[in-house]
N, C-alpha and C positions, 0 to 999 in steps of 0.2 A: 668804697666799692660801688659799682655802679648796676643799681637794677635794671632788668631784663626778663623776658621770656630767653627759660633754655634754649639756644641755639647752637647749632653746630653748623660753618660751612667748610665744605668740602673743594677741596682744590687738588687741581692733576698737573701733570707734564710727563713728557720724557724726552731724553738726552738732552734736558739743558743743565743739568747739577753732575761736576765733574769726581764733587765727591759730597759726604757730610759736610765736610768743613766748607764747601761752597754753598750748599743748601740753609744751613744756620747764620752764615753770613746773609744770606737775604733776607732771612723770618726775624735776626735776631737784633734788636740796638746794640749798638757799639757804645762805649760809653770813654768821655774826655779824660785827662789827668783828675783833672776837679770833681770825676765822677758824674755830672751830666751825661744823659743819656741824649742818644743822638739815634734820631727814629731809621728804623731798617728801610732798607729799599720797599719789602711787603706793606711796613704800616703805612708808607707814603702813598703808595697807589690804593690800599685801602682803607685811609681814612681809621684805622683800628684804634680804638680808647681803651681804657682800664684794662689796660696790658697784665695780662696776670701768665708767666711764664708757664706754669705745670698744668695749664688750659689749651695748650697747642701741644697735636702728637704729629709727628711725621714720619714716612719713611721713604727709603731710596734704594730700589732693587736693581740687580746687574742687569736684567733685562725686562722690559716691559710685558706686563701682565692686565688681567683682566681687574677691576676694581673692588670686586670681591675679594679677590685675592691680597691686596692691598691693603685692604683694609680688616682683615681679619685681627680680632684680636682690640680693634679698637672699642674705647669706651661706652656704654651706653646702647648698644649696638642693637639690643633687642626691641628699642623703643624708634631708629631712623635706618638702619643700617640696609632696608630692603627696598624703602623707598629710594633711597642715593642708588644703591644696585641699579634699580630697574631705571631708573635719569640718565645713571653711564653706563647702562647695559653693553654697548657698542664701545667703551672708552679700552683702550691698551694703554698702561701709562706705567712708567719706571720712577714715579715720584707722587705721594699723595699729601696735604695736608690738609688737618683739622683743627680747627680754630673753636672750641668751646669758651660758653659763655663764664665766668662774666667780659671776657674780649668781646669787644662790640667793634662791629664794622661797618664804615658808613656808606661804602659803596665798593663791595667785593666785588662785583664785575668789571670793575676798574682794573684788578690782579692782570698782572703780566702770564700769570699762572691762568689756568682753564678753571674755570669757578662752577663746578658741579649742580650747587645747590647749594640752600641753610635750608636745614631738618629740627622742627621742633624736637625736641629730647625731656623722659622724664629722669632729672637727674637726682630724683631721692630713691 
């Protein structure tokens, strides 16, 4: 496992995921007959290490909303959830994701996705 300061970053879009199953196919590795995994489109553009699957939440709405809205209901929320608001105050987006630690990123602005911010979090 790989040590970190809690981090969360936060990532938007809208209308480019035509469904889930398009969305998970970006975040998610695919993995060979032999079981090799094989890095997602997401972790190539951002560099992501210590892939830990139940540390990434996403969602995908019919139609774009404001990013509060979006993100309602996510993890941690009382410790970064007002600073990201006021970052995408202006954001409309029909797709959010968040990447909790121990996922590490080595360079989230590289996302084909709109990269919000990383929010320190206290996660005890």
């Amino acid at each position: 496992m790989c040590d970190s300061v809690p981090t969360v970053h936060v990532f938007v879009c809208s209308g480019r995921f035509a469904s889930w199953e398009a969305l998970q196919a970006y975040l998610s590795p695919a993995y060979t007959e032999d079981g090799d995994a094989v890095p997602s489109p997401f972790f190539l553009e951002t560099g992501l290490t210590c892939y830990e699957p139940a540390c990434f939440e996403s969602a995908l709405l019919a139609s774009p909303a404001p990013l509060a809205e979006l993100l309602d209901g996510v993890s941690y929320a009382d410790s970064w959830l007002a600073q990201a608001c006021v970052d995408g105050q202006r954001l409309l987006a029909d797709t959010v994701v968040c990447v909790f630690a121990p996922n590490q990123l080595a360079h989230p602005q590289r996302s084909s996705l709109h990269h919000v911010g990383s929010y320190a979090y206290d996660g005890g």
